[in-house]
LUMMARRO-850008 format. One line per 2 residues: number of its first residue (from 0); their letters; for each residue x, y, z of N, C-alpha, C, CB. Coordinates in steps of 0.05 Angstrom, whole numbers. Last residue first. Glycine has a CB too. Layout:
BEGIN
NUM> a> X Y Z X Y Z X Y Z X Y Z  ... .
END
This chain:
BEGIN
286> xx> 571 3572 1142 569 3558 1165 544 3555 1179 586 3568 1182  560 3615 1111 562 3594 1094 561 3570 1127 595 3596 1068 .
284> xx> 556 3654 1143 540 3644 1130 539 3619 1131 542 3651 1111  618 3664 1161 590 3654 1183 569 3656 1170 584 3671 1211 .
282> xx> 636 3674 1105 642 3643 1117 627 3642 1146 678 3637 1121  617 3729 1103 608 3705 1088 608 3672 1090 618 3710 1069 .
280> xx> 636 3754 1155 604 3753 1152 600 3722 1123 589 3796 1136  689 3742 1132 685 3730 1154 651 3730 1154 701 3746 1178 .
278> xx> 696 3779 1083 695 3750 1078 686 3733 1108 728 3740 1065  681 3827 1107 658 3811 1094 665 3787 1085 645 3824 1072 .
276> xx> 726 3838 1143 699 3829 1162 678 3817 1136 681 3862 1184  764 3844 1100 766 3820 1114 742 3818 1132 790 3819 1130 .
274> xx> 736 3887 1079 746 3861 1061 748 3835 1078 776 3867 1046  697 3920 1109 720 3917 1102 716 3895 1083 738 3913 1123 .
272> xx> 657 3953 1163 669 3932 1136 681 3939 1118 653 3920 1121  654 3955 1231 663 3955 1212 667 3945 1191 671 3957 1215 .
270> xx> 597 3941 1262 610 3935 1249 631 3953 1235 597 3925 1238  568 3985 1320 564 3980 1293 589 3963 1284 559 4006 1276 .
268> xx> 532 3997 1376 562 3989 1361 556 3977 1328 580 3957 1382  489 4043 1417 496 4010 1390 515 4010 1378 479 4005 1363 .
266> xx> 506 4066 1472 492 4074 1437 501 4045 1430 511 4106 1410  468 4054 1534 494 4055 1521 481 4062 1485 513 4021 1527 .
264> xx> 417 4042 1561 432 4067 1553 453 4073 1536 440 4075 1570  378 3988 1549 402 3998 1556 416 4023 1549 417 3982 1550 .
262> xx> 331 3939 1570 334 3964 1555 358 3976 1561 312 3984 1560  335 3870 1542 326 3897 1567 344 3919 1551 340 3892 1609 .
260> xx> 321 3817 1511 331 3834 1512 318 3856 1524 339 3836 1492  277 3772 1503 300 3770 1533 312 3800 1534 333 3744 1529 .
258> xx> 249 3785 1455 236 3787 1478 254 3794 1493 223 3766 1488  294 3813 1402 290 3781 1419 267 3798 1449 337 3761 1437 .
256> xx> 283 3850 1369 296 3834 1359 294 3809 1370 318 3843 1358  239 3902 1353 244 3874 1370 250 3863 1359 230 3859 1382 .
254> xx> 254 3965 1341 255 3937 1334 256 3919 1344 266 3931 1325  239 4004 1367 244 4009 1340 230 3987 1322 276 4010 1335 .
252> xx> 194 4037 1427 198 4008 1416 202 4016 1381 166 3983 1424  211 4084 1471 202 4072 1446 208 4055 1425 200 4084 1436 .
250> xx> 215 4102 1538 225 4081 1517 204 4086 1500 229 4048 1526  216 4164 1567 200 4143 1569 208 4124 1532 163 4156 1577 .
248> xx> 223 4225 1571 233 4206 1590 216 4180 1594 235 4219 1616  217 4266 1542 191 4256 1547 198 4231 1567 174 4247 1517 .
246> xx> 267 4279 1519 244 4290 1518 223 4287 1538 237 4285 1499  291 4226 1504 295 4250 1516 289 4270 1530 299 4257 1509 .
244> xx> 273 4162 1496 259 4192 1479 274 4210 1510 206 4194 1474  306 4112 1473 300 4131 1495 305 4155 1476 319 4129 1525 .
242> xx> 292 4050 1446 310 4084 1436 295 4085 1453 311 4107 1406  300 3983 1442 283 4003 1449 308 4037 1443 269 3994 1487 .
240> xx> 328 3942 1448 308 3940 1426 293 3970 1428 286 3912 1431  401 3952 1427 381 3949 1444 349 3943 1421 382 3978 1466 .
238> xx> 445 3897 1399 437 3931 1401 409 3929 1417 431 3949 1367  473 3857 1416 470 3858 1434 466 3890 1421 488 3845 1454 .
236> xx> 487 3830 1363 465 3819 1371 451 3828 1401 471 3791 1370  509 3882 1321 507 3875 1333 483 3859 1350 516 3888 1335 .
234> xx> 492 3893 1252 492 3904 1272 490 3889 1289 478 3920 1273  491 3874 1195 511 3891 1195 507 3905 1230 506 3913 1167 .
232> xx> 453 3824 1198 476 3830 1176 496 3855 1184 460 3837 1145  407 3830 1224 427 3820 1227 456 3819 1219 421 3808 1225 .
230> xx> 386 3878 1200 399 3888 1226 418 3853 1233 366 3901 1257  373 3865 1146 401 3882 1153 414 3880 1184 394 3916 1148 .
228> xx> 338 3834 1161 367 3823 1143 385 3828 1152 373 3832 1119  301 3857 1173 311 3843 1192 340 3834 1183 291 3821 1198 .
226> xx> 306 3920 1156 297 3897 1148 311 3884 1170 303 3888 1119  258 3965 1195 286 3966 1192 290 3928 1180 304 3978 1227 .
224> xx> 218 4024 1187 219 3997 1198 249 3993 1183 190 3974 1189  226 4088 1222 224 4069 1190 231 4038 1200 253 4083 1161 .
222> xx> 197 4121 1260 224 4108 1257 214 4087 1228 235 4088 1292  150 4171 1255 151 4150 1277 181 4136 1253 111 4126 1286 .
220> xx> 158 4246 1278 156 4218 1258 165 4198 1265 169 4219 1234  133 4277 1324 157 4268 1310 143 4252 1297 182 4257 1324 .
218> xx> 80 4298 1344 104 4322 1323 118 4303 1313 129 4348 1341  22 4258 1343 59 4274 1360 64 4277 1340 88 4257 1378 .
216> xx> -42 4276 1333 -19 4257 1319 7 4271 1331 -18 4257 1281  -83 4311 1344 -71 4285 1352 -43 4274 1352 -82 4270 1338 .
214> xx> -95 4329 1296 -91 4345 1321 -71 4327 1340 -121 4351 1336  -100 4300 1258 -85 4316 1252 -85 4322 1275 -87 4331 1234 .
212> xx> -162 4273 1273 -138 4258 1282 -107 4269 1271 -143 4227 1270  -185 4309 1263 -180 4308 1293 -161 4290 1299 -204 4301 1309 .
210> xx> -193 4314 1214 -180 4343 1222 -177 4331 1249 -201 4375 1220  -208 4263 1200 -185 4277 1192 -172 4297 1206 -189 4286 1172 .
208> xx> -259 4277 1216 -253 4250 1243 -217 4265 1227 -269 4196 1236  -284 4307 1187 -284 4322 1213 -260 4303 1231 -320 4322 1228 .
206> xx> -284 4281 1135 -271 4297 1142 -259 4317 1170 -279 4303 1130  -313 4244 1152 -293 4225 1144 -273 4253 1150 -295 4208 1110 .
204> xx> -370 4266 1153 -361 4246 1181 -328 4249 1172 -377 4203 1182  -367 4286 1107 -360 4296 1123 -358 4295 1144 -364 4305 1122 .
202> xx> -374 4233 1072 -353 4252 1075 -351 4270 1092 -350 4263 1057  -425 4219 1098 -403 4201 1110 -370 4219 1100 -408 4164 1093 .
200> xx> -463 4241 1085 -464 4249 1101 -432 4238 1113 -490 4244 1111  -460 4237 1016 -446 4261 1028 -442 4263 1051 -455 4281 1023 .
198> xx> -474 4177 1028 -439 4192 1017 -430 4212 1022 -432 4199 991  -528 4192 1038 -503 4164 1061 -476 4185 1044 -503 4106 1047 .
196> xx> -542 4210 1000 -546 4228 1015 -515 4207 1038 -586 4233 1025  -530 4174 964 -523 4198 950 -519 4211 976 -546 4212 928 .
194> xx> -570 4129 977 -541 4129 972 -520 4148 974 -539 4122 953  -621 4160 972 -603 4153 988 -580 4139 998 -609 4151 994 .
192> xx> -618 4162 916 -623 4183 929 -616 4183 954 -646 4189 927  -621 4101 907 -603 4114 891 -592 4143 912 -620 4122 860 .
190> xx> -667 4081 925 -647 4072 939 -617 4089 932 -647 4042 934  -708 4107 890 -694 4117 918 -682 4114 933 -699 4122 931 .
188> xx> -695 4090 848 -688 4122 841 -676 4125 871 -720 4148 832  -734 4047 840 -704 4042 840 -684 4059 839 -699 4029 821 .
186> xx> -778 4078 841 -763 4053 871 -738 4044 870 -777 4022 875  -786 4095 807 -781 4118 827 -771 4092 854 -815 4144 833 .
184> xx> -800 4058 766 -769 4072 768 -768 4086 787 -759 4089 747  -852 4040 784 -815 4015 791 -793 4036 782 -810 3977 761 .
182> xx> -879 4076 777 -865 4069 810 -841 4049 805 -891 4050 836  -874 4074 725 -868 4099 734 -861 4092 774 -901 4122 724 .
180> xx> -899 4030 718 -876 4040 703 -864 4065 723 -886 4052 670  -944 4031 732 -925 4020 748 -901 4016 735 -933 3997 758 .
178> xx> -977 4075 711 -968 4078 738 -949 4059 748 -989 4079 754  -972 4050 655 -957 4076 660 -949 4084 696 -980 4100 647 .
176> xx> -1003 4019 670 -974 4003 656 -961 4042 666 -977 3988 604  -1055 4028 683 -1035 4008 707 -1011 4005 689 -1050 3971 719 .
174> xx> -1063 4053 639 -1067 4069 666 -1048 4051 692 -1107 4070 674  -1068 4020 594 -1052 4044 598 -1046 4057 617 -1058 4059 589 .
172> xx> -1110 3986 622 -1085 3976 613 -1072 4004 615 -1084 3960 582  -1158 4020 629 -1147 4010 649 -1116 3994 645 -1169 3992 659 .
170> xx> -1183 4044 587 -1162 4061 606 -1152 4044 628 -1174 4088 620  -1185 3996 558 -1155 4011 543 -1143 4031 562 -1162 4031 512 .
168> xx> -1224 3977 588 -1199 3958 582 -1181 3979 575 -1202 3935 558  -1265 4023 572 -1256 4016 602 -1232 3999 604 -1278 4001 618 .
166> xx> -1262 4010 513 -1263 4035 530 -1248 4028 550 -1290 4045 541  -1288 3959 509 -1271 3969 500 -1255 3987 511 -1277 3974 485 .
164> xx> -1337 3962 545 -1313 3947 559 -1287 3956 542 -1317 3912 558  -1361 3995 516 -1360 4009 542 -1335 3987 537 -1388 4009 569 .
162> xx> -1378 3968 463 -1363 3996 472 -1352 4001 494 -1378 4017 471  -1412 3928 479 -1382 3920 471 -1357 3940 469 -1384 3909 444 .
160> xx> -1448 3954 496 -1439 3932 522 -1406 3932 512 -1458 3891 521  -1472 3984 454 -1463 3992 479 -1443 3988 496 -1476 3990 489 .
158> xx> -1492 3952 420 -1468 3961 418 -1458 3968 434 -1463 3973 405  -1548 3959 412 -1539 3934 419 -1505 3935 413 -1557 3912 402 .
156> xx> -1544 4013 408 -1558 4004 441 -1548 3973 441 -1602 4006 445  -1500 4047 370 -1524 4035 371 -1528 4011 400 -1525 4020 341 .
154> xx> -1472 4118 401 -1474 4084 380 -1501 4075 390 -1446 4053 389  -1484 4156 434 -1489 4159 401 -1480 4138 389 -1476 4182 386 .
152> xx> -1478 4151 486 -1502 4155 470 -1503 4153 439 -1510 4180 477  -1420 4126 477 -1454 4102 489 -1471 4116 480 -1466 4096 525 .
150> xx> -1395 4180 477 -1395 4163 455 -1422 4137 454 -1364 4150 455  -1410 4201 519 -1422 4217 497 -1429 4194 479 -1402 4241 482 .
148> xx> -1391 4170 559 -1411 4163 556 -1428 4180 531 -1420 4164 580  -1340 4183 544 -1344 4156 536 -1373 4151 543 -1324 4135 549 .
146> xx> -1339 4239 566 -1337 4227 536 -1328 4199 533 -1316 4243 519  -1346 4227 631 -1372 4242 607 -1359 4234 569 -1371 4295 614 .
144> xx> -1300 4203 634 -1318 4195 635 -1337 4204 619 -1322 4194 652  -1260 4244 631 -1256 4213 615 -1283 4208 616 -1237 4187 630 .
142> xx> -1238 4286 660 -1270 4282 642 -1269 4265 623 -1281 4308 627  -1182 4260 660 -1186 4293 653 -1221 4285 639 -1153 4310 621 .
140> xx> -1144 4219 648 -1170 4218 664 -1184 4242 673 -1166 4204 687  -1110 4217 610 -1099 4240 632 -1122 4239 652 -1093 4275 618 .
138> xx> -1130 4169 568 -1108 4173 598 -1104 4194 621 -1082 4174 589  -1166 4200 550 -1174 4181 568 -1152 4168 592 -1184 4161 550 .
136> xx> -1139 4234 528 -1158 4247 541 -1165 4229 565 -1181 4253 524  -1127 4209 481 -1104 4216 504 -1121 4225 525 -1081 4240 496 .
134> xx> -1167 4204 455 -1157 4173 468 -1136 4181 483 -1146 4148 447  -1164 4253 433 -1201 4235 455 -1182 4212 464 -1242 4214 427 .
132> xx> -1130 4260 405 -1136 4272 423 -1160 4262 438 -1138 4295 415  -1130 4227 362 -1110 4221 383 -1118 4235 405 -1082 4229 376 .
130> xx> -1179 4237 340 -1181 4218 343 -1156 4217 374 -1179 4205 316  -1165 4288 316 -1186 4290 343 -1189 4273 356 -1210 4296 342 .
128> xx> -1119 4274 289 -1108 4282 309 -1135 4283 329 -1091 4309 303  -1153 4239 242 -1144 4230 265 -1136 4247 283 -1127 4214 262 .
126> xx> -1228 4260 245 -1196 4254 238 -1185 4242 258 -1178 4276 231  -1276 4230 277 -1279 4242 239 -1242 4250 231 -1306 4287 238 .
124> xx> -1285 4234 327 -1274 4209 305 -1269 4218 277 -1296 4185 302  -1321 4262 348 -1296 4259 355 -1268 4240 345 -1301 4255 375 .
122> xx> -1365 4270 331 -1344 4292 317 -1316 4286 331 -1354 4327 323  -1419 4243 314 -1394 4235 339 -1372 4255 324 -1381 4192 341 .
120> xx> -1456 4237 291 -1458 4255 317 -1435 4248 328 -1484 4251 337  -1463 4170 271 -1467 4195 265 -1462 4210 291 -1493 4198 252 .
118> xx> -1403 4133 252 -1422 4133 279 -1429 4168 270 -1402 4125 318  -1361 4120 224 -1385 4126 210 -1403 4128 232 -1393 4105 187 .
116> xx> -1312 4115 251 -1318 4135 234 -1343 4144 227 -1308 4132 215  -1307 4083 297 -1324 4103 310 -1336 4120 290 -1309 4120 331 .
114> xx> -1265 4048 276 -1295 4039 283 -1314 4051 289 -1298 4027 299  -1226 4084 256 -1237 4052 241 -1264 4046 251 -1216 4022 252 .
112> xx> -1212 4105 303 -1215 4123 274 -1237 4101 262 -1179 4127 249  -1202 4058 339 -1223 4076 345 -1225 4088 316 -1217 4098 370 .
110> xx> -1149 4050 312 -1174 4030 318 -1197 4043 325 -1171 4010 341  -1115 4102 323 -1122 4082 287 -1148 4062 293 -1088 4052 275 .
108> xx> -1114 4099 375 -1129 4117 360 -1137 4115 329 -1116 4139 362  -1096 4052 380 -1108 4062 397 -1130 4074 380 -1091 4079 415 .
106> xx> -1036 4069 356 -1044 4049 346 -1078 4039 357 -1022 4032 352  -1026 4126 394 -1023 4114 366 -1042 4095 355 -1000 4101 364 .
104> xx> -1019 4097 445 -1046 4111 438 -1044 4115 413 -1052 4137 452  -972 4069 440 -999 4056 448 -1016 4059 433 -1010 4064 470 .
102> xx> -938 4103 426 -940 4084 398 -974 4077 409 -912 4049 395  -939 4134 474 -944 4141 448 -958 4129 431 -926 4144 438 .
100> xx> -918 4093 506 -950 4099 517 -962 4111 492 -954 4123 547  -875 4079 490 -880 4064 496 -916 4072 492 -864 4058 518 .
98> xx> -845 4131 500 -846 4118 474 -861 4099 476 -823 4110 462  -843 4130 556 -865 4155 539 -868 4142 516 -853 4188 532 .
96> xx> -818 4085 568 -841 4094 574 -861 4104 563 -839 4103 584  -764 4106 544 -777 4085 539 -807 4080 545 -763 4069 549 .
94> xx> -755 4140 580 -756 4151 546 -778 4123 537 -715 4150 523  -755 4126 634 -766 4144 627 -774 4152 595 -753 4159 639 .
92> xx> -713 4095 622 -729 4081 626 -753 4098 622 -725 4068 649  -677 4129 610 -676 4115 594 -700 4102 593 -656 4103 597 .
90> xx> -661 4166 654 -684 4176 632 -687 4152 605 -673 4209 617  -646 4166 699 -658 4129 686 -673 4140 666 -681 4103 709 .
88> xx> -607 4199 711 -600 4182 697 -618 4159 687 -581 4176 707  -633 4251 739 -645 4246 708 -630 4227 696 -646 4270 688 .
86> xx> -610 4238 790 -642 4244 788 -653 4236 758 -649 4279 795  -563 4234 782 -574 4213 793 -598 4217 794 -566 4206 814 .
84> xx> -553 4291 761 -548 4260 743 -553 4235 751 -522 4254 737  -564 4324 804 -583 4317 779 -577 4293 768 -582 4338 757 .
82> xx> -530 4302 841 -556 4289 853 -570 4297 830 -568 4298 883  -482 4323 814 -488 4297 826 -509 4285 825 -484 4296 848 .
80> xx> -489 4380 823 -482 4366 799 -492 4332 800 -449 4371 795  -499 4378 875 -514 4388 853 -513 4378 836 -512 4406 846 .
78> xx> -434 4372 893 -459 4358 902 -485 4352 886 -468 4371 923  -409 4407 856 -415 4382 856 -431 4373 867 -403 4371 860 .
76> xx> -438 4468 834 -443 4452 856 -436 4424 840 -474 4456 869  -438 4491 783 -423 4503 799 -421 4492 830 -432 4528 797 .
74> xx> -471 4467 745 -438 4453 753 -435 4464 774 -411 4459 734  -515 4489 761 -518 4464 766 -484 4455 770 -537 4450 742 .
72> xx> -514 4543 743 -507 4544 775 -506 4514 776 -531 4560 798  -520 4535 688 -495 4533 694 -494 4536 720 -478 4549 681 .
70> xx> -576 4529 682 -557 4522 683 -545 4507 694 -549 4533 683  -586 4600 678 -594 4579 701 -581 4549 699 -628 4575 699 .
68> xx> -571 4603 611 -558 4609 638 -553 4602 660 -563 4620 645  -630 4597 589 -614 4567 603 -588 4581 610 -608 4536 579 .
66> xx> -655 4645 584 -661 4633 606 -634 4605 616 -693 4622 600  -625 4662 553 -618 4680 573 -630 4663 597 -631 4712 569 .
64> xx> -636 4629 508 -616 4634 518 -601 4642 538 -613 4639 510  -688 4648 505 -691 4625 514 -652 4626 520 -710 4601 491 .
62> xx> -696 4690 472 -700 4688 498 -691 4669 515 -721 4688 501  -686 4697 411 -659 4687 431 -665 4689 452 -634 4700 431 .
60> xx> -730 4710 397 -722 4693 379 -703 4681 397 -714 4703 354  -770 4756 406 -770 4742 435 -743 4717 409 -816 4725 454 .
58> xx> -776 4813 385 -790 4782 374 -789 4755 389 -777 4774 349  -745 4845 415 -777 4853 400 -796 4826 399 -774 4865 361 .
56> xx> -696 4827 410 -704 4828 427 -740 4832 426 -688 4845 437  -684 4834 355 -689 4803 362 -700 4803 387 -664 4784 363 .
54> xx> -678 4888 353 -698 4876 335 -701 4849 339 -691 4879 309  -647 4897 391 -669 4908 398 -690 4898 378 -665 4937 399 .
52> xx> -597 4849 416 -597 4870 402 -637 4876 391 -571 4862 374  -594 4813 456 -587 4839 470 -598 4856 445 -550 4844 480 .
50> xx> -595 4766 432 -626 4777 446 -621 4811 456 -635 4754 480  -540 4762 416 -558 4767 392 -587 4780 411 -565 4732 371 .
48> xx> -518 4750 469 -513 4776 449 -534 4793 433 -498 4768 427  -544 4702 474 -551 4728 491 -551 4750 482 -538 4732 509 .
46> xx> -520 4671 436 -550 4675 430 -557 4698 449 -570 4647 435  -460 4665 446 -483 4684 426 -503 4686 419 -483 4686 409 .
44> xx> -468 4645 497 -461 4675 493 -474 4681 469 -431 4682 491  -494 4602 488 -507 4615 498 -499 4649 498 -509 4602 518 .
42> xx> -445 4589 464 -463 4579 451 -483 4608 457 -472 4547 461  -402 4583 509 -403 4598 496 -422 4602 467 -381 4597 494 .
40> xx> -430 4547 538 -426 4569 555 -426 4593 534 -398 4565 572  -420 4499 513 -447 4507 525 -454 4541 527 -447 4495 556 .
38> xx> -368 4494 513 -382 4503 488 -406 4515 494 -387 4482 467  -358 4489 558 -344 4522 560 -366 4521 530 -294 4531 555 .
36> xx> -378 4438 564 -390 4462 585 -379 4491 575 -379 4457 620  -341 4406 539 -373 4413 532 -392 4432 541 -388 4394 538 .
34> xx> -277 4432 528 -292 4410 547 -326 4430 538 -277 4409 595  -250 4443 475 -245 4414 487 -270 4410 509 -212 4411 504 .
32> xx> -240 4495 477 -273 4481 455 -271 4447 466 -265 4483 402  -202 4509 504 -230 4514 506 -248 4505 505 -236 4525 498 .
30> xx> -166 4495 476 -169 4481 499 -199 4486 515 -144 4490 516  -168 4534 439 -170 4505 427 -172 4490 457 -139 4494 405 .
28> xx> -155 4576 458 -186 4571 446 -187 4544 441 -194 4587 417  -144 4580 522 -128 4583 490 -159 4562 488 -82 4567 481 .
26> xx> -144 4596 584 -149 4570 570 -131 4563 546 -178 4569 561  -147 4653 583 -133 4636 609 -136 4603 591 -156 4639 648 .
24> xx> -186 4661 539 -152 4679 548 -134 4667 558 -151 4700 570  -227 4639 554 -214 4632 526 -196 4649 530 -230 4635 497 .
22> xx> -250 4665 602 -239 4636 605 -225 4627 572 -270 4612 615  -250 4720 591 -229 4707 602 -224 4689 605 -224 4710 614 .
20> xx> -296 4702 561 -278 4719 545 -248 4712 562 -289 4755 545  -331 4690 588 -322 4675 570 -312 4684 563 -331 4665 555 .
18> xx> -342 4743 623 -337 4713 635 -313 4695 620 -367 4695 631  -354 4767 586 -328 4784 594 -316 4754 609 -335 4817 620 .
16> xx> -408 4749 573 -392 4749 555 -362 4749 573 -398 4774 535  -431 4767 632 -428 4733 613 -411 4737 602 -448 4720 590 .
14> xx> -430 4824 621 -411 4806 646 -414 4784 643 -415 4807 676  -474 4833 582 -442 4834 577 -417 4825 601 -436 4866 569 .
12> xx> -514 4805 609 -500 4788 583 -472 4811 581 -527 4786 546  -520 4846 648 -510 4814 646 -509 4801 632 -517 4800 655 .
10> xx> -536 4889 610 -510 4893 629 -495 4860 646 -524 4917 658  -581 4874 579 -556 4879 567 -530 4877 590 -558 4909 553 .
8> xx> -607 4874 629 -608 4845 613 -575 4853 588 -651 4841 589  -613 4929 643 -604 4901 659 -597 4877 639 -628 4890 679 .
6> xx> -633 4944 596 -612 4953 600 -597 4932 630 -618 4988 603  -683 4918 585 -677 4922 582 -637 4935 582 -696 4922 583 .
4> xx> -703 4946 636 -704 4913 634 -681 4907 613 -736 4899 622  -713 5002 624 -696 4994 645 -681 4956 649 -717 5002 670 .
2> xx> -735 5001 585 -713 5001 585 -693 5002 597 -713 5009 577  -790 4987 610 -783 4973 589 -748 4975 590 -799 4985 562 .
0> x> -796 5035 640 -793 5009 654 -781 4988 635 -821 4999 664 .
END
């Protein structure tokens, strides 16, 4: 069974590889190493390789290679692609946070070390990581309670009062900063999330209304507008305003030149020019 796993796992890392192998063929290596995803890509090749071979495989050293594979189905979808980077773009606020709650309990757990050290029977104070660990404890509200009342039993009775509120203040600050940390970014996540969803729903509104108004649309091409300049300038004041469609036995409007003008069968007369019709166009200018 082993080598059956085994021998799968070899047989898709060598169709990975063969992957990357043709994309640095079709590419050239140097165009390759240009975008972050083929490095990704090819990174992971050699850590797959390396898990393929039986003494690294033993020791689990390159597993993790075979897992982030998974991935790469993320480019393989824009949409996907999309809605992660709008999912994990406020990791900023998110970094900030955690850093935030860290230093807390940090500085948390230095104050407790300080005051709880010499309390006999209390083994929860005596270093610090047991120290960090009782004051994280109190955030994850994971049997918070029973160990802050361990701790009431084992200080002194006229101490109690000043313990407890201690206590109860640190889980209550940490506890409302982290939860409303954490809703003000998911509120500002979900106008985001549905933004995302309006876009995709509206491209394919945008695409369906495309394909129908292609259906639509008459075979011919509609007439190029015509400067007014010109048509005075080089064409008669009596061309029509309308072209008759052949076809379809019904006028189409080019150019309105004057309202008064009706529609007429005859073709349009054009100018001749010359030397002598453009000094004449120039002196019925100049006039």
């Amino acid at each position: 069974m082993q080598f059956d796993s085994i021998s799968f796992q070899v047989g898709f890392t060598l169709l990975f590889n063969l992957e990357c192998l043709i994309k640095i063929v079709c590419y050239g290596f140097r165009n390759f190493l240009r975008r972050g995803i083929f490095k990704f890509e090819l990174i992971l090749c050699i850590g797959s390789s390396l898990n393929a071979i039986k003494y690294f495989y033993d020791r689990n050293y390159f597993t993790y290679f075979q897992a982030f594979r998974l991935l790469r189905l993320i480019k393989a979808s824009p949409i996907l692609e999309d809605f992660v980077w709008k999912i994990f773009s406020p990791g900023k606020k998110l970094g900030g946070l955690v850093i935030f709650t860290i230093t807390f309990v940090i500085i948390a757990s230095a104050i407790s070390l300080q005051l709880f050290y010499a309390v006999p029977n209390l083994e929860y104070f005596h270093t610090f990581p047991r120290a960090f660990m009782s004051m994280f404890q109190i955030i994850t509200q994971e049997g918070w309670t029973d160990f802050v009342v361990e701790v009431l039993r084992a200080t002194d009775d006229k101490l109690v009062p000043f313990v407890a509120v201690y206590f109860v203040a640190y889980h209550l600050f940490v506890t409302l900063v982290v939860v409303i940390s954490l809703f003000m970014t998911f509120v500002t996540l979900a106008p985001i999330i549905i933004l995302i969803l309006y876009i995709h729903d509206t491209e394919i509104i945008g695409f369906f209304n495309q394909e129908k108004c292609k259906e639509t649309v008459d075979s011919e091409f509609p007439m190029p507008k015509v400067r007014d300049s010109f048509a005075h300038q080089f064409a008669l004041e009596g061309v029509d305003t309308e072209l008759y469609d052949q076809d379809e036995d019904r006028p189409k409007t080019v150019l309105q030149l004057s309202n008064t003008k009706r529609f007429h069968r005859d073709e349009p007369h054009f100018r001749h020019i010359g030397s002598v019709s453009l000094k004449t166009s120039i002196a019925n200018l100049l006039e």
